[in-house]
C-alpha positions in Angstrom: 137.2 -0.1 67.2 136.8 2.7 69.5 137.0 5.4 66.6 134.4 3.4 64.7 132.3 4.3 67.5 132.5 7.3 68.2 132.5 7.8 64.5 129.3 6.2 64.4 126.9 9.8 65.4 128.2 11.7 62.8 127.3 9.0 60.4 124.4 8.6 61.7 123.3 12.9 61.8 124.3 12.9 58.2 121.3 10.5 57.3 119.0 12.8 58.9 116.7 15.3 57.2 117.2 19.0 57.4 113.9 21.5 58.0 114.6 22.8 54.5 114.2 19.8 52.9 110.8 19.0 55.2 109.6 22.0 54.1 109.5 21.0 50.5 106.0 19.3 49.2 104.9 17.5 46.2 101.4 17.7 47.1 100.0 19.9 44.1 97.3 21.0 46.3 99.3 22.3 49.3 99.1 25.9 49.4 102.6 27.3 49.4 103.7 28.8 52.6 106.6 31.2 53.8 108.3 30.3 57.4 108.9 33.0 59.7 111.3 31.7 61.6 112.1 33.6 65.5 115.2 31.6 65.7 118.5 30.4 63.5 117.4 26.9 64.6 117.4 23.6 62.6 115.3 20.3 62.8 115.4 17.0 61.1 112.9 14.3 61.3 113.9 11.3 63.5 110.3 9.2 63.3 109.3 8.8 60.8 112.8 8.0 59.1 111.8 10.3 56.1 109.2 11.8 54.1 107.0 9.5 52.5 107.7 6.7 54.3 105.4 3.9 54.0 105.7 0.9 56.2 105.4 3.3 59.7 104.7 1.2 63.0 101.1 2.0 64.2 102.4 2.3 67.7 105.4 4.5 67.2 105.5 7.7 68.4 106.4 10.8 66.1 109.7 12.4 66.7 112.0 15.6 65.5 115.3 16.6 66.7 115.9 20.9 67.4 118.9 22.4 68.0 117.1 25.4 69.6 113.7 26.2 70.9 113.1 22.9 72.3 111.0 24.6 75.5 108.0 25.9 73.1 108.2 22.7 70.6 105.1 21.6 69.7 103.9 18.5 67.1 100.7 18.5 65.3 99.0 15.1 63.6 96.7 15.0 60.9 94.9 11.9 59.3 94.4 11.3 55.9 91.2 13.6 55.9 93.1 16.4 57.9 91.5 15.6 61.5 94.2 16.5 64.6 94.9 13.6 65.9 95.0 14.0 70.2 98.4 13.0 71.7 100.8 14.6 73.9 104.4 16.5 73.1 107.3 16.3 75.0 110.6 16.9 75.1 113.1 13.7 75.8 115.9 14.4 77.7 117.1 11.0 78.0 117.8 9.7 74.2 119.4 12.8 72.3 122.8 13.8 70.4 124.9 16.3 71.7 123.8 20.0 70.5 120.3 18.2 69.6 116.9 17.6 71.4 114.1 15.9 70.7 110.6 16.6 70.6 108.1 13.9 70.6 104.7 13.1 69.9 102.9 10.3 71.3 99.0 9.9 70.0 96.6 9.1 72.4 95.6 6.2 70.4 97.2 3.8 68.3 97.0 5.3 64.9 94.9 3.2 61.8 97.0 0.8 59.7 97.7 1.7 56.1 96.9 5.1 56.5 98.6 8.2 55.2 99.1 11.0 57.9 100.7 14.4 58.3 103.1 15.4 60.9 104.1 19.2 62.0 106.5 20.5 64.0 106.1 23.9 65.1 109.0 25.8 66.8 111.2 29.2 67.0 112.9 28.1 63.5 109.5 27.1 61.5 107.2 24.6 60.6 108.8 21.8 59.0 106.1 19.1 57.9 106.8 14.9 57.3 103.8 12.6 55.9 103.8 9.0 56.3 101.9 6.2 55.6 101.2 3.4 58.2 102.2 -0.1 57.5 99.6 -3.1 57.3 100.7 -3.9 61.3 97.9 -4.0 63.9 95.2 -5.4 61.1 93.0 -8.2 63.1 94.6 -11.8 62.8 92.8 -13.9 60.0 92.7 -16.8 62.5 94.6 -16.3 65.7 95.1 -19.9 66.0 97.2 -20.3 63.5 100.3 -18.5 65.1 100.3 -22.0 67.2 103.3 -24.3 66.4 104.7 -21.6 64.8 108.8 -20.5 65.3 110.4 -17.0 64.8 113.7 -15.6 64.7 115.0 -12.7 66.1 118.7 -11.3 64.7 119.4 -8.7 67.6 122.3 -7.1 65.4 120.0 -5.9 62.9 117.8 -4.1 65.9 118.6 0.0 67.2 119.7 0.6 70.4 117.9 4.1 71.3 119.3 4.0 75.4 121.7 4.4 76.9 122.9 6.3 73.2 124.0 5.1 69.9 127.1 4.6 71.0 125.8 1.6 72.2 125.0 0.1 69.3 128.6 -1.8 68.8 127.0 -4.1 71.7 124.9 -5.8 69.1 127.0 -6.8 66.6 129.1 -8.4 69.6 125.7 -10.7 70.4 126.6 -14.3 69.4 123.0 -15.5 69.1 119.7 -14.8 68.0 116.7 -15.5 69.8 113.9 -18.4 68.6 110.7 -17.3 70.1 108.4 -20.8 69.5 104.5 -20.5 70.0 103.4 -22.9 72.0 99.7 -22.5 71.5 97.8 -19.2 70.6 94.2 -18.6 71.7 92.6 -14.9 71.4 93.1 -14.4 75.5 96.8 -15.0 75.1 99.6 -17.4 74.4 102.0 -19.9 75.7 105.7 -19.5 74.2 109.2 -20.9 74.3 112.1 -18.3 74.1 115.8 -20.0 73.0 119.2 -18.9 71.9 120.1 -19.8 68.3 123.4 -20.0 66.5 123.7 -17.1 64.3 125.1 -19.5 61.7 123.5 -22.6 62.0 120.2 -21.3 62.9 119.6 -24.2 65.2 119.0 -23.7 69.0 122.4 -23.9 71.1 121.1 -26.6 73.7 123.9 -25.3 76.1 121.8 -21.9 77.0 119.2 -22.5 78.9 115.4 -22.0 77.5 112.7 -19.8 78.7 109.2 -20.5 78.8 106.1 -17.4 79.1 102.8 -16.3 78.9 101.5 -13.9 77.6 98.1 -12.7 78.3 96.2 -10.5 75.8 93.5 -9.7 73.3 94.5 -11.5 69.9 91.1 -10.5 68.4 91.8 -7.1 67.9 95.7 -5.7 67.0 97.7 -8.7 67.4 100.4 -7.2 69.5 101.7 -9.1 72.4 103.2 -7.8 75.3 105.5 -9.9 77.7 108.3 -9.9 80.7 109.3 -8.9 83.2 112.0 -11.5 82.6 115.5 -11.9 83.1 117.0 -13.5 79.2 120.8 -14.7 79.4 121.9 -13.8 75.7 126.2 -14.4 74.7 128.3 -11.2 74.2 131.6 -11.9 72.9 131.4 -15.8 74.7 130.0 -14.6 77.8 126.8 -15.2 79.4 125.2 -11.8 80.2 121.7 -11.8 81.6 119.5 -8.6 80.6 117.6 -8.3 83.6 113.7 -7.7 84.0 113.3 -7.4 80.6 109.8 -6.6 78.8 109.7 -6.8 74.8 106.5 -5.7 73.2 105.7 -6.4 69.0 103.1 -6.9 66.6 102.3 -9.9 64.5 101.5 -9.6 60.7 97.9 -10.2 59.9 98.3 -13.8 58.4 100.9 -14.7 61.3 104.0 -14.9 59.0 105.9 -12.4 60.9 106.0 -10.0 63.3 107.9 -6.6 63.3 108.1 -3.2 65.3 109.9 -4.6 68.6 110.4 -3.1 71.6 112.5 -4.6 74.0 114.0 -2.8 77.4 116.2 -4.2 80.7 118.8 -4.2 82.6 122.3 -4.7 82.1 124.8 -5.2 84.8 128.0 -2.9 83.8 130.1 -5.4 85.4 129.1 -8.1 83.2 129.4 -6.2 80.1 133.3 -5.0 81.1 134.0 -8.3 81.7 132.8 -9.7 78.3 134.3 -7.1 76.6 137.6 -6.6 78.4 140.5 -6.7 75.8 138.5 -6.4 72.6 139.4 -2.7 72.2 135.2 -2.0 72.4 134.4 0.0 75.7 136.1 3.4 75.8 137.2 2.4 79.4 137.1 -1.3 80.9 136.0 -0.8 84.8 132.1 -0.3 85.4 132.2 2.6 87.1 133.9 4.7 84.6 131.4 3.3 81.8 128.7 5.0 84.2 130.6 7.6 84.8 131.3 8.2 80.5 127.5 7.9 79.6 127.1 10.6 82.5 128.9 13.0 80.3 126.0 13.0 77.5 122.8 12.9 80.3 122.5 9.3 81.7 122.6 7.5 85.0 123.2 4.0 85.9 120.7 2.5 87.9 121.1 0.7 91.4 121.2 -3.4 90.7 120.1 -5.9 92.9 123.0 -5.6 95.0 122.6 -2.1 95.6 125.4 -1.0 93.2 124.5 2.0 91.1 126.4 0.1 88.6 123.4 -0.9 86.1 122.5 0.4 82.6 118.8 0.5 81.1 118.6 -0.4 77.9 116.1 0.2 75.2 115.8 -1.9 71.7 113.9 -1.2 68.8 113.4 -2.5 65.4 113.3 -5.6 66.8 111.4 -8.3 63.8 110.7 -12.0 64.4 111.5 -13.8 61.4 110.0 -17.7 60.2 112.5 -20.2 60.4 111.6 -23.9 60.6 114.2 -25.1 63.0 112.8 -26.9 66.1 112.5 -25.4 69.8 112.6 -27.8 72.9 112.8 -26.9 76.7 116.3 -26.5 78.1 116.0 -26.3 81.9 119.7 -26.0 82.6 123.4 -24.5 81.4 125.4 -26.8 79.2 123.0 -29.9 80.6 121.3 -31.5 77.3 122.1 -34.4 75.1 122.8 -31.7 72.1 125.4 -29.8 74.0 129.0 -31.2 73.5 129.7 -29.0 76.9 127.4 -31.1 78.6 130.6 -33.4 79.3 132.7 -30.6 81.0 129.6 -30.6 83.1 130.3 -33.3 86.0 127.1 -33.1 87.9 124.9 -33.1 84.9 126.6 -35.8 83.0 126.9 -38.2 85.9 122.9 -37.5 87.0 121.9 -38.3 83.3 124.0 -40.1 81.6 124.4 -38.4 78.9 124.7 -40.5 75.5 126.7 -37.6 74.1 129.3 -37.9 76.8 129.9 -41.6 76.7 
């Protein structure tokens, strides 16, 4: 397991784009131009995920990857009619791969939905250019109300982990549930909804996991993307209960309420806790929490103090995170293995004997 990985960067470099191939254009009415390049250096497009893509999130930023010449990097955006588009680039030092950089672009503004733009990076190896279209996310709900009584699911192994590194990513598929988020009730100043855990192969909540009820305050009458947290959500890794701590998850619903997709979702996980889900399973390069913080140190990254005081934490960042419609029903949980759906619920003393559980008699 620990070959596949380490094996997984490679893979994942190999599905990048090159600046040669960036450089190509099938617009007919693109003037032909020749690079003069100061440098050896190479790029490759990281967001958008290729040229031509069509279904880019409105609220992403636009991101290369260098191997030189990060220091003068600079990104250009272009709408459809060729107007710069204001934002800001930078360089991110936290999320890269080793011998790589990347250069970002964050617009100002969120860009318009189902637009085509142009993106150029300029830098000592060239001017490799990417266009993109924007998806149909961030169009105005049809009737905001309508997102009431409604349930999505979230499948965390088909999300990215971007921080602490790729590396990382294994974690995921180690998740044992998804995650129902129910609307309680939508109005355009905000909503009232129920987050759950749900078996991955049932679908149905897992009654044993507690639930966790928001809300979330915002303006539905305009992009219909909701922000929420800080919370702490207790997800299973590997059969053990691992809190992500202070979490805040951000996404955008589809314009008839059907969906929503480009999730963001960031926390806190103890180190500790994730050693001792994992210990034995052959997944963590090293199982002691220090010498996880002390491995991601190697490519750039720090743990972070927890609420001990401990310097034993990771932040974690989460994208491509969607919200799918399923119809199975969400109810409140307050407690751990303390409901009448929960066959643990009898391993419980104190809950079984306070309520009298049918399933335990």
């Amino acid at each position: 397991m620990r070959i596949m990985i380490i094996a997984l960067l490679p893979l994942a470099l190999a599905c990048q784009t090159t600046t040669k191939s960036l450089n190509e254009s099938t617009d007919a009415d693109t003037v032909p131009t020749v690079d003069t390049p100061d440098c050896d250096g190479m790029a490759r497009v990281l967001s958008p995920a290729s040229d031509g893509q069509t279904d880019f999130y409105f609220l992403d930023d636009i991101a290369f990857e260098v191997n030189k010449g990060e220091g003068e990097a600079a990104i250009e955006l272009m709408d459809v009619d060729g107007a710069p588009i204001t934002g800001t680039t930078w360089v991110d030092s936290l999320t890269h791969t080793e011998g790589w950089t990347r250069v970002v672009f964050t617009p100002d503004s969120p860009l318009t939905p189902s637009t085509p733009h142009k993106a150029t990076l300029s830098y000592c190896g060239g001017t490799p250019a990417v266009g993109f279209t924007t998806s149909s996310l961030g169009t105005p709900l049809e009737t905001p109300e309508t997102l009431s009584g409604r349930t999505y699911e979230i499948n965390l192994a088909q999300a990215r982990i971007t921080q602490p590194s790729q590396v990382a990513q294994a974690l995921l598929a180690l998740v044992d549930h998804s995650l129902m988020v129910h609307v309680d009730e939508a109005q355009l100043d905000g909503m009232e909804l129920t987050i759950a855990a749900a078996n991955k192969i049932t679908g149905n909540q897992d009654t044993c996991i507690p639930s966790l009820s928001v809300s979330v305050a915002g303006d539905l009458s305009g992009p219909p993307t909701f922000n929420l947290g800080p919370v702490d959500v207790v997800f299973d890794l590997a059969g053990y209960a691992v809190t992500l701590f202070d979490a805040t998850a951000e996404a955008t619903f589809a314009a008839d309420g059907t969906y929503f997709a480009g999730g963001r979702l960031s926390g806190t996980l103890d180190a500790r806790d994730v050693v001792e889900a994992l210990s034995g399973r052959d997944v963590l390069p090293v199982e002691d929490a220090a010498a996880v913080c002390e491995t991601i140190a190697r490519v750039g990254l720090e743990c972070t103090a927890c609420s001990d005081g401990e310097v034993l934490c990771l932040d974690m960042e989460i994208e491509e995170v969607e919200g799918t419609p399923t119809s199975s029903p969400v109810e409140d949980v307050p407690d751990f293995d303390c409901h009448e759906g929960c066959e643990d619920s009898c391993d419980n003393e104190e809950c079984a004997n306070a309520d009298d559980l049918q399933v335990c008699l």
